[in-house]
SEGUMAR-80473 format. One record per residue (C-alpha): y, z, x. Coordinates in pm, whole numbers. Example, Ala and Ser with C-alpha at 12.3 -4.5 7.8 and 13.67 -1.06 7.14 Angstrom:
BEGIN
(pt (-450 780 1230))
(pt (-106 714 1367))
// end
This chain:
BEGIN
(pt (-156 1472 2078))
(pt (-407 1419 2366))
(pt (-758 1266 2313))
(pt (-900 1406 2533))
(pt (-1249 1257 2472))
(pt (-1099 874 2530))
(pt (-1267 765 2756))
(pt (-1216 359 2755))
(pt (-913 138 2604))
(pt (-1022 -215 2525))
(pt (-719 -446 2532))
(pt (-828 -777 2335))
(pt (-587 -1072 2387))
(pt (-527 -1305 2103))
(pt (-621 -1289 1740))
(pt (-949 -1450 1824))
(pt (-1050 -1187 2048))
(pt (-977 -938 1818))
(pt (-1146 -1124 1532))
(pt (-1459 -1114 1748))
(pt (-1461 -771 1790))
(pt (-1476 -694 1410))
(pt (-1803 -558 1304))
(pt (-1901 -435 1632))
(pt (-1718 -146 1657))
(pt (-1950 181 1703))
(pt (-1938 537 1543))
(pt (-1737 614 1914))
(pt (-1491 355 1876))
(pt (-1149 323 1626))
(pt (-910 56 1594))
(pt (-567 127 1726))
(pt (-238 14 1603))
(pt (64 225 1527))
(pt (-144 508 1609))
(pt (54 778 1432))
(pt (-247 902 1259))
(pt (-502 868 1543))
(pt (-271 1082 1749))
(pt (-189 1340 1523))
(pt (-528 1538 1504))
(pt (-792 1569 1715))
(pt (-1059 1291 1704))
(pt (-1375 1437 1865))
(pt (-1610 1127 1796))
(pt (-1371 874 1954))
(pt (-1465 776 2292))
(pt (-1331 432 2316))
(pt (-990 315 2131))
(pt (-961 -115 2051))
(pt (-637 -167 2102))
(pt (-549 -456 1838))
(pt (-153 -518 1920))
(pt (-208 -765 2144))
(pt (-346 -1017 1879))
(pt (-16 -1196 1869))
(pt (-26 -1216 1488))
(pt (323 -1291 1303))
(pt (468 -959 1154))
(pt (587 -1138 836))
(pt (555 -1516 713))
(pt (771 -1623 411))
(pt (658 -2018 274))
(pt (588 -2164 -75))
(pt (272 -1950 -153))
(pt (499 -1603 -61))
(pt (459 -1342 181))
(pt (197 -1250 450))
(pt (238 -969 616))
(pt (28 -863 935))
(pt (-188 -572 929))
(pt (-15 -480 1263))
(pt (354 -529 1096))
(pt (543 -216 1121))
(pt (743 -39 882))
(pt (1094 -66 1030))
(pt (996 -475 1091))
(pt (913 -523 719))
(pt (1225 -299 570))
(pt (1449 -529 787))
(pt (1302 -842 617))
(pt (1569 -1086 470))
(pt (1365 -1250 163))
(pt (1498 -1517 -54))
(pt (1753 -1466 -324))
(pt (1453 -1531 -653))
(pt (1257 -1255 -492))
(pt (1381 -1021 -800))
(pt (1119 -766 -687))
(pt (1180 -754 -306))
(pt (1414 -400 -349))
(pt (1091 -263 -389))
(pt (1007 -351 -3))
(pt (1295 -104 83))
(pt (1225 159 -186))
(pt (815 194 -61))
(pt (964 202 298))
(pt (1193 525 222))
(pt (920 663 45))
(pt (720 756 381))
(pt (762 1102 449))
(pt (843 926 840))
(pt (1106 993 1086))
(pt (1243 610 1184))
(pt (1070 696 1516))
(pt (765 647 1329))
(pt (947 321 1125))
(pt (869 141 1465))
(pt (497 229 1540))
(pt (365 301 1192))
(pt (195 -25 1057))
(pt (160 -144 712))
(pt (-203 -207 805))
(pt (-264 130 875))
(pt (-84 306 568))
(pt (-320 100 373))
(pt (-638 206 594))
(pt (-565 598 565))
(pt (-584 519 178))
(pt (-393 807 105))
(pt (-267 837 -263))
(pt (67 910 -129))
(pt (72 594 111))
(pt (377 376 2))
(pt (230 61 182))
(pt (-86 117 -62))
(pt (200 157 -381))
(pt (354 -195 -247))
(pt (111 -432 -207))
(pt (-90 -280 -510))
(pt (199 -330 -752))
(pt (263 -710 -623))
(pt (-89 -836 -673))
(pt (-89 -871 -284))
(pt (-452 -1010 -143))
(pt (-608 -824 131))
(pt (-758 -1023 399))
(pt (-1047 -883 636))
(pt (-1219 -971 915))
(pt (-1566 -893 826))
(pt (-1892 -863 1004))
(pt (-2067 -1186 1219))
(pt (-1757 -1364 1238))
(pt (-1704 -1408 812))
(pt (-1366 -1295 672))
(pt (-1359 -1165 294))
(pt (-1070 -1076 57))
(pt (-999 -770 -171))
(pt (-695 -733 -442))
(pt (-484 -459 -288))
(pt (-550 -267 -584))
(pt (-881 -236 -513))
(pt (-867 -175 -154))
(pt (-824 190 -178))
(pt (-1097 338 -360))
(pt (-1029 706 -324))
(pt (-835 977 -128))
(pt (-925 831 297))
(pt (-1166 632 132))
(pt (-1146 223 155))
(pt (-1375 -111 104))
(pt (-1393 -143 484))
(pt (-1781 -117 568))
(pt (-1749 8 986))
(pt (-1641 -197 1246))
(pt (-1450 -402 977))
(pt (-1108 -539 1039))
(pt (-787 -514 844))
(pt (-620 -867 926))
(pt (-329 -925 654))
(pt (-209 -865 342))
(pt (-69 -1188 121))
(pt (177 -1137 -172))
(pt (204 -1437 -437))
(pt (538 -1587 -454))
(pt (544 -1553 -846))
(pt (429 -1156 -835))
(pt (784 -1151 -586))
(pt (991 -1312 -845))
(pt (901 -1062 -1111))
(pt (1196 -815 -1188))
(pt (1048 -485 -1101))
(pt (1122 -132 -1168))
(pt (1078 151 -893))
(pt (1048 547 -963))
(pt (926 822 -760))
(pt (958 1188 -726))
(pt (780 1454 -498))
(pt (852 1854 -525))
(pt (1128 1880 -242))
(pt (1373 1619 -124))
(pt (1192 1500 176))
(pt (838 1588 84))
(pt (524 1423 45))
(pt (531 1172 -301))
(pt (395 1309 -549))
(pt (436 1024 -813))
(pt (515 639 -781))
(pt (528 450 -1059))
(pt (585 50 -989))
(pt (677 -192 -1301))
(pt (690 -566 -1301))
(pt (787 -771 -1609))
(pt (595 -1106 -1618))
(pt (721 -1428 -1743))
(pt (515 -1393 -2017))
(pt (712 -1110 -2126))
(pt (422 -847 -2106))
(pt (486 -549 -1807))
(pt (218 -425 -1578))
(pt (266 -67 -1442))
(pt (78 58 -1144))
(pt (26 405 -1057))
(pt (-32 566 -683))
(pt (84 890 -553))
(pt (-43 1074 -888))
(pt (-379 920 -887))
(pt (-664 934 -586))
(pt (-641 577 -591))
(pt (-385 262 -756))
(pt (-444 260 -1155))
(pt (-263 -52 -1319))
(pt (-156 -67 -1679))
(pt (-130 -384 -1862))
(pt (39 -494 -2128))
(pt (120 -790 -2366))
(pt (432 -695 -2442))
(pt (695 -488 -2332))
(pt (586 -106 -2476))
(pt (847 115 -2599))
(pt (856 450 -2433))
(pt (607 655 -2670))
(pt (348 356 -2631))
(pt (389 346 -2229))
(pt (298 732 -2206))
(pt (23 688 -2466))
(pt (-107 426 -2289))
(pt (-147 677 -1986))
(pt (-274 911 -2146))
(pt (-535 660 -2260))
(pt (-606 496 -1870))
(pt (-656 814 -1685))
(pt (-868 1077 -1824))
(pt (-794 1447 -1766))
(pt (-1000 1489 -1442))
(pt (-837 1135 -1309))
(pt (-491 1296 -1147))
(pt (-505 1408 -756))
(pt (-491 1763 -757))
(pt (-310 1908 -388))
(pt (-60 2098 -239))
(pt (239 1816 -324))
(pt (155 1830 -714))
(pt (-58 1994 -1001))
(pt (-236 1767 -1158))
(pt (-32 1865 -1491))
(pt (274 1811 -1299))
(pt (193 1430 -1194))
(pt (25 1367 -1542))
(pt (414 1480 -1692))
(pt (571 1221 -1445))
(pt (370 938 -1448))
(pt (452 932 -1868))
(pt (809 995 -1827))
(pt (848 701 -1562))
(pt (586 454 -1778))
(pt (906 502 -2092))
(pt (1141 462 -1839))
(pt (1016 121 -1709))
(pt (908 24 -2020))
(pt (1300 18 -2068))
(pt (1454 -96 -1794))
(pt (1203 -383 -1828))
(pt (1256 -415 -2208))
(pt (1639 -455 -2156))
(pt (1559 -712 -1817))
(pt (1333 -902 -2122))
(pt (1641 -930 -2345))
(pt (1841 -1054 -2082))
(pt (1630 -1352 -2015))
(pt (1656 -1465 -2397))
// end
């Protein structure tokens, strides 16, 4: 779609440039990336777009601490990732990819970044990073820079921790969250439609499981527990972390609907898990 009210594109060069522009963005100004959201409606307060691909920054790093991966990485650049062989939850990488509701025309533009800045419930970037204890760092105002678990980043339906004019920069996943085997389930009302539940499980070396919920919820809910839960416990334990009025309620899924789903795939992790546990003994 046209803007037809851009007026001005800013073209920063360099991370530092960008960086400096953080925090000074005004109520006429966005940040552009992928752009597959800006473009898609009309955006009658934006007069000026900051254009923030020229920053240079590294799509993905992989060293000892684990994976960083730039706010301006796209999609189809992070599902081709090679990761190590101990990365026992790195399918999940591929299964959050395929759960955008995204032509692969939109794989190459579409950012990780910017799936997590829409905070939609149904954002798969959101449903990754959340379930791997990733880190999110920000380029804040004056020049500071601030982090944020991913699981708190979203904080309801287009609704983030970024105060205006603040910067996305990265988003860092710990090596030891990666090693995790993990557990992936998802449905949504028709075949290629909009998710309606994703359910993420990761067993810990501990032997307790931590389940995170997205899609179903207007923002990331994790689960914790101990010990691996059998499949009555898991959808108790739902029941008991999201109160009736806590499921999204749209066009993709009652709230009913979601609540049914997100308790059927808590047993089923709790399983899969539960036998991965026994395996290890």
């Amino acid at each position: 779609m046209d803007l037809n009210t851009v007026e001005e594109l800013d073209r920063p060069k360099g991370g530092a440039a960008v960086a400096a522009r953080a925090g000074r963005l005004n109520d006429s100004e966005a940040w552009l990336a992928g752009g597959t959201w800006l473009f898609s409606e009309p955006q009658p307060r934006v007069s000026k777009l900051v254009d923030i691909t020229g920053a240079g920054w590294a799509p993905l790093t992989i060293n000892t601490c684990g994976l960083e991966i730039a706010a301006t990485c796209t999609v189809a650049e992070l599902d081709a990732l090679r990761t190590p062989e101990d990365w026992r939850a790195a399918h999940l990488i591929g299964a959050c990819s395929r759960a955008f509701l995204a032509s692969f025309k939109i794989w190459n533009v579409a950012t990780v970044g910017g799936n997590l800045c829409m905070g939609l419930p149904a954002g798969p970037m959101i449903s990754l990073t959340a379930s791997l204890d990733g880190a999110c760092r920000i380029f804040g105002r004056d020049g500071s820079e601030w982090e944020v678990p991913a699981l708190d980043f979203v904080v309801g339906p287009q609704q983030t921790v970024l105060r205006p004019g603040e910067l996305l920069r990265s988003i860092r996943i710990p090596v030891d969250r990666l090693r995790r085997p993990a557990a992936f389930r998802r449905i949504a009302l028709s075949p290629m439609g909009r998710t309606g539940a994703l359910v993420i499980g990761t067993l810990a070396p501990s032997g307790g499981i931590d389940i995170t919920i997205t899609g179903a919820t207007p923002r990331p809910v994790r689960i914790a527990f101990h010990t691996v839960p059998d499949a009555t416990s898991a959808a108790r334990a739902v029941d008991a972390a999201i109160p009736v009025g806590g499921w999204y309620d749209d066009v993709h899924g009652s709230p009913e609907w979601r609540r049914a789903m997100v308790k059927e795939f808590a047993g089923e992790i709790s399983e899969e898990l539960g036998a991965a546990a026994r395996m290890r003994q």
